[in-house]
C-alpha positions in Angstrom: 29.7 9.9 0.1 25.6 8.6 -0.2 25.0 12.2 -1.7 27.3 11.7 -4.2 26.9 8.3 -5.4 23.1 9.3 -5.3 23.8 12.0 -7.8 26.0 9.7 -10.2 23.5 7.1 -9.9 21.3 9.4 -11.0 23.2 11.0 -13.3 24.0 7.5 -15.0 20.3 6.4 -15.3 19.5 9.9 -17.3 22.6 9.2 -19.2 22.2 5.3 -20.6 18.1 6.5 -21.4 19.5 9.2 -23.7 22.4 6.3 -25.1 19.3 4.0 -25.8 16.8 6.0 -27.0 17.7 5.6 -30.4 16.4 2.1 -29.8 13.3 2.6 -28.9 10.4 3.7 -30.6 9.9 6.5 -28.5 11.5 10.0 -28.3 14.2 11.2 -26.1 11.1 14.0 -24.4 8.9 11.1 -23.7 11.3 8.2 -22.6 12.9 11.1 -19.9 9.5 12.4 -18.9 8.6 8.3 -17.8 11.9 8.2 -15.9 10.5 11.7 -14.0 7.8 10.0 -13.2 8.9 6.8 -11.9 11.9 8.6 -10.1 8.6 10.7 -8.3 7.2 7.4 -7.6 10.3 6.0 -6.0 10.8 8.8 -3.6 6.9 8.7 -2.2 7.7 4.3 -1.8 10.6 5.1 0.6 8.7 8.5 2.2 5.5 6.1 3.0 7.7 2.9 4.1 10.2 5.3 6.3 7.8 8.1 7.3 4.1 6.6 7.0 4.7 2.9 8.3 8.2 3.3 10.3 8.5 6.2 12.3 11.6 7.6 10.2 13.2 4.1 9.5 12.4 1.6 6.7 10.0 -0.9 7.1 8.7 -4.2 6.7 9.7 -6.3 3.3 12.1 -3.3 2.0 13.7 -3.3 5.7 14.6 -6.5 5.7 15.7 -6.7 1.7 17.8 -3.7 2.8 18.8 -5.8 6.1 19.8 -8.7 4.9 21.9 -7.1 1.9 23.8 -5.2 4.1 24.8 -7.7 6.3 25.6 -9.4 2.8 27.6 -6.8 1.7 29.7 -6.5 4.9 30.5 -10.2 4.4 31.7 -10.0 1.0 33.8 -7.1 2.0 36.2 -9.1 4.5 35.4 -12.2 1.7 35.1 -12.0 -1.9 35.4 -15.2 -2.7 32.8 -16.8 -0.7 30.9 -13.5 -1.4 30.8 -14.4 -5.0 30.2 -18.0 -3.9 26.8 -17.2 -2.1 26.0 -14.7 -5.1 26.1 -17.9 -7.4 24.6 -20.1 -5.3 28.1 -22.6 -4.8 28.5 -21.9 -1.1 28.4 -24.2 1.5 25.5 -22.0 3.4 25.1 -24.2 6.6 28.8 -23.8 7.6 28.9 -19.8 6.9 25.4 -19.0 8.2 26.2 -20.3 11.7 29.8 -19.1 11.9 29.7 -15.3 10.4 27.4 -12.3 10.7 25.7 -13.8 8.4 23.5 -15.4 10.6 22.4 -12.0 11.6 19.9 -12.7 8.3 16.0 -11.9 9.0 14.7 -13.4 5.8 17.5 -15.1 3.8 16.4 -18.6 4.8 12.6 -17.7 4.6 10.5 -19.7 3.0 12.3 -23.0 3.6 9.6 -24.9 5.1 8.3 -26.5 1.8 7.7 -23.4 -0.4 9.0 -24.5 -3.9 12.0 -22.0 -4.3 13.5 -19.0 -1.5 12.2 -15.9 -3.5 13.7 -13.2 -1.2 17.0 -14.1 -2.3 17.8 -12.7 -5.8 16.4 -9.6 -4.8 18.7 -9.3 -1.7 21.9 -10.4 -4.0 21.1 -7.3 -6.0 20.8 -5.2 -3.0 23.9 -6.2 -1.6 25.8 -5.7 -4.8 24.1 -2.4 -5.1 25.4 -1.5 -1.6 29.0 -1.4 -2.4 28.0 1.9 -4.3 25.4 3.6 -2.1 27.1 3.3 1.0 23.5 2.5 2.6 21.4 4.9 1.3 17.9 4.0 0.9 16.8 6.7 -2.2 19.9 5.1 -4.4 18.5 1.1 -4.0 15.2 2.0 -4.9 16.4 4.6 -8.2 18.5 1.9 -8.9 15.6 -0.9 -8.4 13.3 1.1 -10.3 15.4 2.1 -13.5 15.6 -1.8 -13.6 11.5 -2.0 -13.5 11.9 1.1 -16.2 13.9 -0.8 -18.3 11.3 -3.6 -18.3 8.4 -1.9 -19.0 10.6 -0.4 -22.2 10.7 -3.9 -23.3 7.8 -4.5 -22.8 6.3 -1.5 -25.1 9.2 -2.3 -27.7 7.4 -5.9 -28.2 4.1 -5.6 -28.0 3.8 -1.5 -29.3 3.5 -3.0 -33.1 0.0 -4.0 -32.1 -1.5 -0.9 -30.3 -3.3 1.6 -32.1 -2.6 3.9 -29.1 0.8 3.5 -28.2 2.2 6.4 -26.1 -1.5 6.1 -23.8 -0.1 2.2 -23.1 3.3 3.2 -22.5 2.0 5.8 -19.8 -0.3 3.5 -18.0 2.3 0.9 -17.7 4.8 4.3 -16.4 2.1 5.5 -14.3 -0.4 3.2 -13.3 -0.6 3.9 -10.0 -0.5 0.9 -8.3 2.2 -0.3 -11.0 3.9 2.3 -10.6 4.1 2.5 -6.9 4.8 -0.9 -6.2 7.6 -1.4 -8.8 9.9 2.0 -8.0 10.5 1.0 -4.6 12.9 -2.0 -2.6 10.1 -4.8 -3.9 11.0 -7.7 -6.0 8.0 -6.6 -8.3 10.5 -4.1 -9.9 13.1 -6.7 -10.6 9.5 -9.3 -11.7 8.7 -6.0 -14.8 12.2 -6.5 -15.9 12.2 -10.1 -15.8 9.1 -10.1 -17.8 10.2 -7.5 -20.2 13.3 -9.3 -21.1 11.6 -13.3 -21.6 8.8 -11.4 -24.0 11.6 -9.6 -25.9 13.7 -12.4 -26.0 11.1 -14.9 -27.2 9.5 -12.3 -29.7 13.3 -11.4 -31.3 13.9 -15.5 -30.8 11.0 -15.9 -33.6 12.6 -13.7 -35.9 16.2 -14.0 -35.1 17.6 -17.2 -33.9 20.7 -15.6 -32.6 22.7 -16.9 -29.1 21.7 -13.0 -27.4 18.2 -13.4 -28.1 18.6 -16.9 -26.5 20.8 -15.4 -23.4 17.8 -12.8 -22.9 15.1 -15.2 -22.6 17.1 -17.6 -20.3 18.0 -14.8 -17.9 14.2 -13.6 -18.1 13.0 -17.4 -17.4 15.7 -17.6 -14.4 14.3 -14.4 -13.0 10.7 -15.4 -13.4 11.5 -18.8 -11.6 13.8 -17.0 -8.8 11.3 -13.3 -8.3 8.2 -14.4 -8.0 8.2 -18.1 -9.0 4.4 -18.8 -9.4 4.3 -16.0 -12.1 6.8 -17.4 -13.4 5.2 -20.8 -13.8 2.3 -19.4 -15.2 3.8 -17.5 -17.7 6.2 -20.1 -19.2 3.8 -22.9 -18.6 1.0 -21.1 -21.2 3.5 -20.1 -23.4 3.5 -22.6 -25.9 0.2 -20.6 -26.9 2.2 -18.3 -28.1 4.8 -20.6 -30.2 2.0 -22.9 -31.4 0.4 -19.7 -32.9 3.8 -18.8 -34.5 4.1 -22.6 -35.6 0.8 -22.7 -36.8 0.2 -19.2 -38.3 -2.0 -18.0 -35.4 -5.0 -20.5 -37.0 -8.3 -19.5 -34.9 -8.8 -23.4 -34.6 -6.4 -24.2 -32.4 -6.2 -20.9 -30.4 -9.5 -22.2 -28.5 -8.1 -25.2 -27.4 -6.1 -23.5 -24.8 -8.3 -22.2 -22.6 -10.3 -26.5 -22.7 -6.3 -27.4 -22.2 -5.7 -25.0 -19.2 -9.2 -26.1 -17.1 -8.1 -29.4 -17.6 -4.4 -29.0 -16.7 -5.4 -27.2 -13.6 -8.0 -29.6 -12.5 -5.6 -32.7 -13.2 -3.2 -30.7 -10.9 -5.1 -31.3 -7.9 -4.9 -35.0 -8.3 -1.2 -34.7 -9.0 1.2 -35.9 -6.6 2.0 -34.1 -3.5 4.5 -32.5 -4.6 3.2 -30.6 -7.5 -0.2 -31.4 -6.1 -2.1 -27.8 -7.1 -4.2 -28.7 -4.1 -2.1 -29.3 -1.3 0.2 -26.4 -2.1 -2.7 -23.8 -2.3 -3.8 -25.3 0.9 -0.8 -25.2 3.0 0.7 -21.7 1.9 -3.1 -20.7 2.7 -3.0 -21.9 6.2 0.9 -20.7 6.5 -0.5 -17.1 5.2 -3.4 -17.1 7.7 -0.9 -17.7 10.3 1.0 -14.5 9.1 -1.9 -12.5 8.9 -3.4 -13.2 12.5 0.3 -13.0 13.7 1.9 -15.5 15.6 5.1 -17.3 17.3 6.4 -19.2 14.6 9.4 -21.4 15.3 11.1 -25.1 14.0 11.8 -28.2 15.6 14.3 -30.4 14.6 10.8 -32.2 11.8 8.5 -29.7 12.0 7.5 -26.2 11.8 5.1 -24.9 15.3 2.6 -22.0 15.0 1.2 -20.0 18.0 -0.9 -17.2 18.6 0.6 -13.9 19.3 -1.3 -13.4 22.1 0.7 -15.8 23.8 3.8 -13.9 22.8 4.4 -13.7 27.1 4.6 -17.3 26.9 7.8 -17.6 25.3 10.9 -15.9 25.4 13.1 -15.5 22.8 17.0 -13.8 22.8 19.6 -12.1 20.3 20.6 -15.3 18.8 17.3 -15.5 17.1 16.3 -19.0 19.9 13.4 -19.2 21.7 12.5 -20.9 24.7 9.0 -22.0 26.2 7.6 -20.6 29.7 4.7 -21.7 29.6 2.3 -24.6 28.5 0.5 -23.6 25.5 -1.6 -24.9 22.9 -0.5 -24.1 18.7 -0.2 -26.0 15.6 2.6 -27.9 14.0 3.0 -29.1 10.8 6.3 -31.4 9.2 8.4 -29.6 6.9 7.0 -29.5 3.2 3.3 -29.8 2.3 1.7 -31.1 4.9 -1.1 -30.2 7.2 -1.4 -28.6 10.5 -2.5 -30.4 13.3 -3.5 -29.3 16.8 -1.0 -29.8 19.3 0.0 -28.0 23.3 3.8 -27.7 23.7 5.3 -28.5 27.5 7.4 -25.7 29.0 11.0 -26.6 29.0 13.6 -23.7 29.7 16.5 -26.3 28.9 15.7 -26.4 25.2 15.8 -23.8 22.8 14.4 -24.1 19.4 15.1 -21.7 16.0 13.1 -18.4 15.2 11.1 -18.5 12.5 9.4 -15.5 13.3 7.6 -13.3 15.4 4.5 -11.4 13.6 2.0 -9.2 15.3 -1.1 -9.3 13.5 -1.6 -7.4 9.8 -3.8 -4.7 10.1 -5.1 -5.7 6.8 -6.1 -9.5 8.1 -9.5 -10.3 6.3 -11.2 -13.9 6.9 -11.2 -15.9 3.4 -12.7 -19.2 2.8 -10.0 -22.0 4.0 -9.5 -24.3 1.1 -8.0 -27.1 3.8 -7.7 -29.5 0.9 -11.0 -30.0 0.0 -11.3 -29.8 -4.2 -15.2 -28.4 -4.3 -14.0 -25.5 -1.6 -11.6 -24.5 -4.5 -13.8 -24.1 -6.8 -16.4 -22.9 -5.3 -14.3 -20.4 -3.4 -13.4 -18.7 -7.0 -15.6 -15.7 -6.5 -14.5 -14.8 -3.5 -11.4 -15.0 -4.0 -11.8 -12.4 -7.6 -13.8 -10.0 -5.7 -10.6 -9.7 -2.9 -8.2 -9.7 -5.7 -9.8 -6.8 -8.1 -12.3 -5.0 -6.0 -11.1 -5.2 -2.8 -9.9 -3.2 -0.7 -13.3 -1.4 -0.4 -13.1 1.5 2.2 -14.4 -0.2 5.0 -12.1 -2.9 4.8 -9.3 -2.9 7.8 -6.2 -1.6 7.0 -4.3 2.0 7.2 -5.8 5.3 4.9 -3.7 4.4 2.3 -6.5 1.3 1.7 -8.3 4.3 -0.2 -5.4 5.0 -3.3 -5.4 0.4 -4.0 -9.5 1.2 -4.0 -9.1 4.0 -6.5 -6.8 2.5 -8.6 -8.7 -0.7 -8.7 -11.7 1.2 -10.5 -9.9 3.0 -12.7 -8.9 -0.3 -14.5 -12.1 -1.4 -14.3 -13.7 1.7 -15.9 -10.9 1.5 -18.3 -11.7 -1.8 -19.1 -15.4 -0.6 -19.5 -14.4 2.5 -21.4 -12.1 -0.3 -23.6 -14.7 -2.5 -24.4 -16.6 0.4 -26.0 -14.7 1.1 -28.0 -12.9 -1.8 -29.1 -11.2 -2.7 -32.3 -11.3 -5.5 -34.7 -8.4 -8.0 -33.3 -6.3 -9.9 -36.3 -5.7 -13.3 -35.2 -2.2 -13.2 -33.9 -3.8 -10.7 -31.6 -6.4 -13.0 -30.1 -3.3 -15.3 -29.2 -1.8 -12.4 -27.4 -5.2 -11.8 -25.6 -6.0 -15.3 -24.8 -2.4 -15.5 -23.4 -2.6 -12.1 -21.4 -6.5 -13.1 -20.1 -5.5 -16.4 -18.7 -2.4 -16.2 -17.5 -3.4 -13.2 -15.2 -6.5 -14.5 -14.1 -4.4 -17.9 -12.7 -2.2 -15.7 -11.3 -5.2 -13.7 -8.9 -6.3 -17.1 -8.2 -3.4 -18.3 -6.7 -3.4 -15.0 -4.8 -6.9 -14.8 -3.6 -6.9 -18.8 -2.6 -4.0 -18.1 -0.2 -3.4 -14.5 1.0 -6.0 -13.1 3.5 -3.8 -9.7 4.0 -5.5 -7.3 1.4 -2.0 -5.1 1.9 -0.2 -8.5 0.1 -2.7 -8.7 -2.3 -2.5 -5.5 -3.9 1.5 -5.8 -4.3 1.1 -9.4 -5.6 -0.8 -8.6 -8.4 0.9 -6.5 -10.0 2.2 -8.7 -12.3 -2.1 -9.5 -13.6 -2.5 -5.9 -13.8 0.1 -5.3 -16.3 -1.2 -8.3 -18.4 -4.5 -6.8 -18.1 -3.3 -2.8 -18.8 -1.6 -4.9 -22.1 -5.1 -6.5 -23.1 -7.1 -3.6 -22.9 -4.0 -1.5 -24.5 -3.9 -3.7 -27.7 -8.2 -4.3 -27.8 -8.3 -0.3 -27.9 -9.6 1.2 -31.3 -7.8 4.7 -32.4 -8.4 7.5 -30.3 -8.6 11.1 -32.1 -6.4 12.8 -28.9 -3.9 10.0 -28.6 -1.4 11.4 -25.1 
């Protein structure tokens, strides 16, 4: 049966291309040879995850996405209606978390510990839904994931085409880019964050000339996704969008276009006086110090007010059993922190084999761990910090960083956009205003977004999947600042 749903799957995805070809401005040969390429993408994701990294099994985030959604899955089999209770969001999760296999969930409740929304959860609703047809197999969630990434980046060309004087070269490098493309054909919620972005540009594009209710659908269901992905994308995108309706308002006037970039400095730096809980400061801080945990690995476990951080190397100190408690042996000294934005503070926990306490989790270290500068609230450190933290997220990794072989192919692809970028600026094109909204928009909105990234994550194997979502922006820059080329692809 997973041979066979594989093949309709597939045979499906070929199928609605052809059906929707007509509506987009490219031809049948080249919208089927992108799908070939992506599909080739999606089967070296799960042959790296499940050969590379997990000795024949899946591993790490697309493991647990595939976990979690199974155990999902098997749920809503024996109860649909609480299934489609905990798809929408309605169900009373304390209740069925503690009294089904649902609490066999690695990652559904990650993230609670402050963190502004649970991001891991619309991507395992999809999964599990996905499940009912694939009967587990791993190559049908990832075609399926990526023809849903495929599908986004089709929207995205079908907007923003009309101002490229190279079209089918853009619409390749978003195909093929190779980080792009690697990252979004796989079980990653960076395919499902393309799609998302795909559908809020074409909706708010088709909103400006059409003010019909399916325009308005598509952009709501693109903001939802942005918010639910990969929320602090999604902040960043909707939050600088009024650049681009103020240019629509006020006929793209050069004038006001360079107000934006005074606005966003001062936004940002108002933002770290803000209060805590939208404090810019205080959440880059403690998602920092919560990542550097993560990266150095660690015992990670909650108390009945606070979250408690060890080292691994006193893993031997604890002992933890199948119902995801863990017990202390042994005195030993961590860090705790209450729930929600607050600092850690030094603290040595007593042994006490009568009292268990909830898993968080249990990380060996990343063998892509680098040391970054640690913001720990302190406003000057953030700024000064900022070119560190854009050399880790576009140069970096350099080859003798830690981290597997593969470090070499995020190395590569990282200067080939930056000798594309050289190679664009050579030969740049005259940009009409409503183009240097566009740019202004793409420029600043990617670099916040490897900020964010380079303040907190010191795992350069994170980084180059988080900014995928700059990348693009950046690929779309260079795409539309490109003059004619005589040998167009």
């Amino acid at each position: 049966m997973e041979l066979f749903s594989l093949i309709i799957v597939l045979f499906l995805t070929f199928f609605c291309l052809w059906r929707i070809s007509g509506h987009l401005p490219l031809s049948k040969r080249t919208l089927l040879i992108g799908w070939g390429i992506k599909l080739g993408f999606s089967i070296a994701f799960i042959l790296v995850f499940s050969q590379f990294y997990g000795n024949g099994q899946l591993y790490g985030d697309a493991y647990n996405f595939m976990n979690d959604s199974r155990i999902l899955c098997e749920f809503g089999s024996a109860n649909p209606l609480e299934y489609l209770k905990l798809l929408f969001g309605i169900a009373d999760e304390p209740a069925l978390f503690d009294q089904t296999i649902l609490s066999e969930t690695n990652i559904w409740s990650y993230g609670e510990n402050g963190d502004f929304i649970n991001d891991n959860r619309l991507i395992i609703r999809i999964n599990s839904i996905i499940h009912f047809i694939s009967f587990g197999n791993i190559y049908t969630h990832a075609i399926v994931l990526s023809f849903l990434a495929y599908l986004g980046i089709s929207l995205l060309y079908k907007t923003f085409v009309k101002f490229m004087a190279n079209p089918q070269l853009c619409f390749f490098l978003m195909v093929a880019f190779p980080s792009i493309a690697f990252w979004t054909s796989g079980i990653t919620k960076e395919s499902l964050l393309i799609l998302s972005l795909g559908l809020f540009f074409y909706g708010l594009f088709n909103l400006f000339q059409k003010r019909s209710l399916l325009n308005f659908i598509i952009v709501i269901v693109g903001v939802l996704m942005l918010l639910f992905n990969k929320p602090h994308v999604g902040l960043i995108i909707l939050s600088l969008s009024p650049l681009i309706i103020v240019g629509v308002l006020w006929k793209w006037k050069r004038a006001v276009l360079w107000i934006f970039p005074i606005l966003t400095v001062i936004v940002t730096v108002a933002l770290t006086y803000a209060p805590s809980q939208i404090n810019l400061l205080d959440k880059v801080s403690y998602k920092q110090k919560d990542l550097i945990n993560m990266g150095k690995g660690g015992i990670f476990f909650v108390t009945d007010s606070s979250f408690c951080a060890f080292d691994y190397e006193h893993l031997n100190n604890f002992e933890s059993n199948a119902d995801k408690k863990i017990t202390v042996l042994t005195e030993t000294t961590g860090e705790y922190k209450l729930f929600g934005p607050h600092p850690f503070h030094p603290f040595t926990i007593a042994p006490n084999m009568q009292k268990e306490y909830g898993v968080y989790l249990i990380q060996p270290p990343s063998l892509s761990y680098i040391p970054i500068t640690a913001v720990n609230y302190n406003r000057t450190t953030l700024l000064t910090s900022i070119p560190e933290v854009l050399q880790n997220t576009i140069i970096r990794p350099y080859p003798w960083d830690p981290g597997s072989t593969l470090k070499y192919f995020p190395f590569a692809s990282n200067l080939l956009l930056i000798g594309f970028a050289i190679f664009v600026l050579i030969n740049r094109k005259k940009t009409s205003p409503k183009e240097k909204y566009l740019l202004m928009y793409f420029v600043i909105s990617a670099l916040l977004i490897l900020l964010l990234i380079g303040w907190t994550t010191p795992i350069l194997g994170a980084i180059v999947r988080y900014k995928i979502a700059s990348e693009l922006l950046f690929i779309l820059t260079l795409c539309i600042l490109l003059k004619p080329l005589k040998n167009e692809v």
